[in-house]
C-alpha positions in Angstrom: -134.5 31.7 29.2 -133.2 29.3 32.2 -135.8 26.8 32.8 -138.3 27.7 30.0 -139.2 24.2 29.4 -139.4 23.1 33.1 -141.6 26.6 33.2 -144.2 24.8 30.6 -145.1 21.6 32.6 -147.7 21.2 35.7 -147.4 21.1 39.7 -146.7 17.2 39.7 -144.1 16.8 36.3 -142.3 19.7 37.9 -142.1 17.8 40.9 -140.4 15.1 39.1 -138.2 17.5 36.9 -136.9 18.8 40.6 -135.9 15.5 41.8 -134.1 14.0 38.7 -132.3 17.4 38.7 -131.2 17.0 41.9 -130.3 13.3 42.0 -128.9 14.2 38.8 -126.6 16.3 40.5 -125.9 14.0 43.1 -124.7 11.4 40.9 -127.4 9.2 43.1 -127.9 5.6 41.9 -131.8 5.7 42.3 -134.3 8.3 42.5 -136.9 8.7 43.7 -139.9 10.4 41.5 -144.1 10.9 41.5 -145.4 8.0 39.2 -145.7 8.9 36.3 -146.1 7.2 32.9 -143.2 6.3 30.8 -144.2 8.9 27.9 -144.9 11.6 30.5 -141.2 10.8 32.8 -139.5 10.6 29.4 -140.8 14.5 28.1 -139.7 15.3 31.1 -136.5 14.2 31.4 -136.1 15.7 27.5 -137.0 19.2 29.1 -134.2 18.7 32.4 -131.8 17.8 29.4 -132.5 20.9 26.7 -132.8 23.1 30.0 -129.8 22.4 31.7 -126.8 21.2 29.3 -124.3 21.0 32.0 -126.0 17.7 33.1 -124.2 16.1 30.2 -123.0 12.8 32.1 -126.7 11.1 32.2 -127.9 9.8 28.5 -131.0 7.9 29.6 -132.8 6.4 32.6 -135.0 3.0 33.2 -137.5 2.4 35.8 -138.9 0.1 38.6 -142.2 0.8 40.8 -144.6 -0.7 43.0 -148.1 -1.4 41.4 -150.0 0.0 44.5 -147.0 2.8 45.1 -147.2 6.3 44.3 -143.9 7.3 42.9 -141.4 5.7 40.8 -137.7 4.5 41.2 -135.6 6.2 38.5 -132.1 4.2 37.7 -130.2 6.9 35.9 -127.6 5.9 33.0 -124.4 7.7 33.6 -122.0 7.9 30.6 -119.3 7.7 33.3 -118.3 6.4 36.7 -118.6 8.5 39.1 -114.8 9.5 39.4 -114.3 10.0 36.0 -118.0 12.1 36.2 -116.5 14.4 38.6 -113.0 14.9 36.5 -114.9 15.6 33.5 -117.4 17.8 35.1 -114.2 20.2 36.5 -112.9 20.6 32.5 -116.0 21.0 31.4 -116.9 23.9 33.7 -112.9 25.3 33.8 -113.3 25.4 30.1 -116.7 27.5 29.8 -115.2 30.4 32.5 -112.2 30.6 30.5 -114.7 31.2 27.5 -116.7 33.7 29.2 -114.0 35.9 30.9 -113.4 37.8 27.8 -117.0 38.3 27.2 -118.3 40.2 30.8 -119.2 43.4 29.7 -119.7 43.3 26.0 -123.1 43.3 24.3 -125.6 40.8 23.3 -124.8 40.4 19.8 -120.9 40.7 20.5 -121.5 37.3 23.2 -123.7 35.5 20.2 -120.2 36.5 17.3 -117.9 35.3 19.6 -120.3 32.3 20.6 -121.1 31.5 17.2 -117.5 31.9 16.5 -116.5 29.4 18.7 -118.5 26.7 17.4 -116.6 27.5 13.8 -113.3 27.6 14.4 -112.9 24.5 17.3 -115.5 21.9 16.6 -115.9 19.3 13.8 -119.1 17.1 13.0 -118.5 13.8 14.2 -119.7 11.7 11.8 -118.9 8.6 13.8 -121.4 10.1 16.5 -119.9 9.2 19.6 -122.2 9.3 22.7 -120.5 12.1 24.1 -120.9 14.5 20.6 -124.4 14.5 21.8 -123.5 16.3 24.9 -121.4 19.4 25.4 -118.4 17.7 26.8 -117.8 16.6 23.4 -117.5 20.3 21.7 -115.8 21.3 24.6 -113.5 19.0 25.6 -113.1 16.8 22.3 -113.3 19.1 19.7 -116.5 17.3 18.2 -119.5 17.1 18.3 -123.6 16.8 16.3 -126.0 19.0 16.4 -127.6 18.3 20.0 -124.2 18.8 21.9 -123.4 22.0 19.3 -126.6 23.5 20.4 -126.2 22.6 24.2 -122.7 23.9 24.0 -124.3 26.9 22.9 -126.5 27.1 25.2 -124.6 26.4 28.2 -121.8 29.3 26.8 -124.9 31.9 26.6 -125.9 31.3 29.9 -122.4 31.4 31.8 -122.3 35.1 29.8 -126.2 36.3 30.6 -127.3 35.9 26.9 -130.8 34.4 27.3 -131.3 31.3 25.0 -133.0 27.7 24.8 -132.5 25.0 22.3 -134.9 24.2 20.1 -136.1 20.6 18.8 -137.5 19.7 15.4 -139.0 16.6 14.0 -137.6 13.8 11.5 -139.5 13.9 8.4 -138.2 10.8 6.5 -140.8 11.2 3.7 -138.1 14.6 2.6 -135.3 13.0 3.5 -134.5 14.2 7.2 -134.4 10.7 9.0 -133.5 12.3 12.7 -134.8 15.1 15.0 -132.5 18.5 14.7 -131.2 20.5 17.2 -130.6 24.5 17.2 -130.6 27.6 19.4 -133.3 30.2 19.6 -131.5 33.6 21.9 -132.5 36.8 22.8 -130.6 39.5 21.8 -131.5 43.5 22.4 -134.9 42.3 23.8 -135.9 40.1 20.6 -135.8 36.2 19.8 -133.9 34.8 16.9 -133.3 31.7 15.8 -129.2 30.4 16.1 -127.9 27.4 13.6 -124.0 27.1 14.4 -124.6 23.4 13.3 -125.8 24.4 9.6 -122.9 27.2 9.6 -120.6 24.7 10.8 -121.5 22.7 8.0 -121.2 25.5 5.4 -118.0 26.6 6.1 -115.4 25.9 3.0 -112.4 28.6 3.7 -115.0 31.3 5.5 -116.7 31.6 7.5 -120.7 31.4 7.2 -123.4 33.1 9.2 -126.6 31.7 6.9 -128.6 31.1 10.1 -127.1 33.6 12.2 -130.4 35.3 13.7 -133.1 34.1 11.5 -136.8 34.6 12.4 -139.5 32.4 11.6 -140.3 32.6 8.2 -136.8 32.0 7.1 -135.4 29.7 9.5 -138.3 27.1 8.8 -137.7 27.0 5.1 -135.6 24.3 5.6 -136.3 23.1 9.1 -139.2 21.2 10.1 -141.9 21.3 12.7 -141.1 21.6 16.2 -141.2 18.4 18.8 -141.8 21.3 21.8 -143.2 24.9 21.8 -140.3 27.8 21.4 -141.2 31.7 21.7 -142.2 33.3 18.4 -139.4 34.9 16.4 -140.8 37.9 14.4 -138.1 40.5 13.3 -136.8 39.7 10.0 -134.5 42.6 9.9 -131.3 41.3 12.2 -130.2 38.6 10.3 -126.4 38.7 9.7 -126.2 39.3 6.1 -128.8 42.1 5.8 -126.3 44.8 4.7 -124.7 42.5 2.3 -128.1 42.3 1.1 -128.6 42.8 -3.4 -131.6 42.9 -5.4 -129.6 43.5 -9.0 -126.6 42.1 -10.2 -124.8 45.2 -10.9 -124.7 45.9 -7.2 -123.3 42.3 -6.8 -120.6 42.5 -9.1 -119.6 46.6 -7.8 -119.0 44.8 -4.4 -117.2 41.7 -5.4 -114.7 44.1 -7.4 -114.0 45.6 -3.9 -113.2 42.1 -2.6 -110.8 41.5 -5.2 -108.9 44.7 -4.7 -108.7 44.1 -1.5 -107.2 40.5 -2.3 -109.6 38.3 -0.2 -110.3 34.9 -1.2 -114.3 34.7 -0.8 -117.0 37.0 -1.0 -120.5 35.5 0.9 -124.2 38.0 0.0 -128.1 37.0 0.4 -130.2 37.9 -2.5 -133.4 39.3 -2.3 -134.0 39.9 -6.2 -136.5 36.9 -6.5 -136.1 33.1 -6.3 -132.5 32.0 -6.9 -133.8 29.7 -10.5 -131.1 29.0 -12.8 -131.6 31.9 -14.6 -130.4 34.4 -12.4 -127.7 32.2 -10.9 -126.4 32.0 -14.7 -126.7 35.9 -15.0 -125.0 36.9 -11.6 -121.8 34.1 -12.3 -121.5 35.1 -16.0 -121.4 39.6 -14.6 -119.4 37.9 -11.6 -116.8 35.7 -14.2 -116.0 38.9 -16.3 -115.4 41.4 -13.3 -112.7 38.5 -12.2 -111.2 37.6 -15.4 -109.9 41.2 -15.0 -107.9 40.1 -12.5 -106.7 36.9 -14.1 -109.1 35.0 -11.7 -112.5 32.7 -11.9 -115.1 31.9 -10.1 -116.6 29.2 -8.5 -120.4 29.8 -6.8 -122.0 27.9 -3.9 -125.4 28.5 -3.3 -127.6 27.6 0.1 -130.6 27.7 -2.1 -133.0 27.6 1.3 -131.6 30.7 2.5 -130.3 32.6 -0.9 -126.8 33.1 0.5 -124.4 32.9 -1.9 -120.4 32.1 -1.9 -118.1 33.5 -5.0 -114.4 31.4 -4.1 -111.8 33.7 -6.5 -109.7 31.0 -8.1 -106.4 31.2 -10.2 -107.6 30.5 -14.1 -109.7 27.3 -14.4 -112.9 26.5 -15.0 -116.0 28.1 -13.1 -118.0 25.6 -10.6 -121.2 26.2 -9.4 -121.8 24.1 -6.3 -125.8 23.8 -4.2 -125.1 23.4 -0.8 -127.0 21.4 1.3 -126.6 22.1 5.2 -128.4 19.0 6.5 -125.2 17.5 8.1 -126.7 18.7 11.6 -130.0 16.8 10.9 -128.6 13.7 13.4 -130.7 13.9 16.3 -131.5 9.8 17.3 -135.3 10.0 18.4 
């Protein structure tokens, strides 16, 4: 989805979207831009930025004009000088074709994994939020990195491999607790949209790996995101989301497939549930069936519950006392307005 913002706005903000790209580009001092008002130039400058993520050396802009003029003087805000700008710019892209070599040839949902994957395994939230964590040079290149520059990292990786994606925007809703915008991914994969969290994974993660928000359509993904800042394409199938064939509506099944973990020695063992609102009834049921089956084995359990998306974590510990833990992923929620 290259350029599906620029592809929402008129003849003359296109027009102005074109020449900040390309004095963008050109590192230029000034540009020059149709007059526009400061709302309308700063929409679409937002667009330029979720569109294209490799623009990551300009964080902001201020402006001069003529009163009787008809276009604008735009004095970009480079996070860099212009050497350092061109150094950083030679990493950044170095670093994605290294990323994407392994991936030419393979299939859409085999790009999103190893993506995804990526996002887990080499980049920490930066709690100090840096200026560059809002970009992708800070994933990339330092290892860090909030939810804006984790779903522009994504972003930029999908399109250096052909996997059509945009990032997505949502409001701050201080009244429940979310005091800045988010930032995620929606991609297409095998012809449909989905929606793409790595931040919330990342988030997640305690000793596994966690794919709660791995293609998530609509009706899940908004149960605990909030309304959009700009339009996205509809994302309908409910029935690609990564946990579906780890899936249980009765405990029995639960407990039959952690016994299999625990023969097979692994630490963790991550399902959805789809057997009715996770209350504290049924969380009590599945980790008292769960606690036997492991006490079997000489082992407890401790549970971790994304209550939002009824995903559920069973850590097998040596003998102690059962935990259960409700996870909140709202580390990502740090987009400054």
């Amino acid at each position: 989805m290259a350029g599906f913002y620029y592809r929402q706005l008129n003849k003359e903000q296109r027009m102005a979207y074109d020449a900040m790209y390309a004095g963008f580009q050109a590192l230029a001092p000034a540009i020059r831009v149709p007059r526009l008002d400061n709302a309308a130039l700063s929409d679409v400058y937002q667009r330029l930025k979720l569109d294209e993520p490799r623009i990551f050396f300009v964080v902001g802009f201020a402006y001069r004009y003529d009163p009787r003029g008809e276009h604008v003087e735009l004095i970009p805000e480079y996070l860099f000088d212009k050497g350092k700008i061109k150094m950083h710019r030679q990493a950044v892209d170095k670093r994605i074709e290294r990323l994407a070599a392994p991936l030419k040839g393979k299939s859409d949902r085999e790009k999103e994994e190893a993506i995804h994957a990526f996002i887990l395994e080499n980049v920490h939230y930066d709690k100090l939020k840096k200026p560059y964590s809002h970009e992708i040079i800070g994933p990339l290149t330092q290892g860090v990195g909030v939810c804006e520059g984790i779903a522009k990292t994504v972003k930029a990786l999908c399109d250096a491999v052909g996997l059509e994606c945009i990032v997505a925007l949502s409001e701050a809703n201080p009244e429940t607790g979310v005091k800045y915008r988010h930032a995620w991914n929606v991609v297409r994969v095998a012809g449909k949209t989905y929606h793409l969290d790595a931040t919330f994974d990342n988030s997640l993660q305690r000793g596994v790996a966690r794919y709660d928000y791995f293609n998530l359509d609509d009706k899940h993904i908004f149960r605990d995101h909030e309304r959009l800042v700009l339009d996205i394409p509809r994302c309908e199938d409910g029935n690609n989301f990564y946990y579906r064939t780890m899936s249980f509506t009765k405990v029995e099944d639960v407990v039959k497939r952690m016994r299999q973990a625990l023969r097979k020695k692994q630490g963790h063992f991550v399902f959805h549930w789809r057997g009715g609102g996770l209350n504290r009834a049924i969380l009590q049921e599945l980790l008292k069936s769960c606690q036997a089956a492991a006490e079997e084995k000489g082992k407890t359990v401790s549970c971790s519950v994304n209550v939002a998306q009824a995903v559920i974590q069973l850590d097998f510990d040596a003998p102690g006392q059962e935990t259960v833990t409700i996870e909140q992923p709202d580390e990502g929620r740090d987009m400054a307005e």
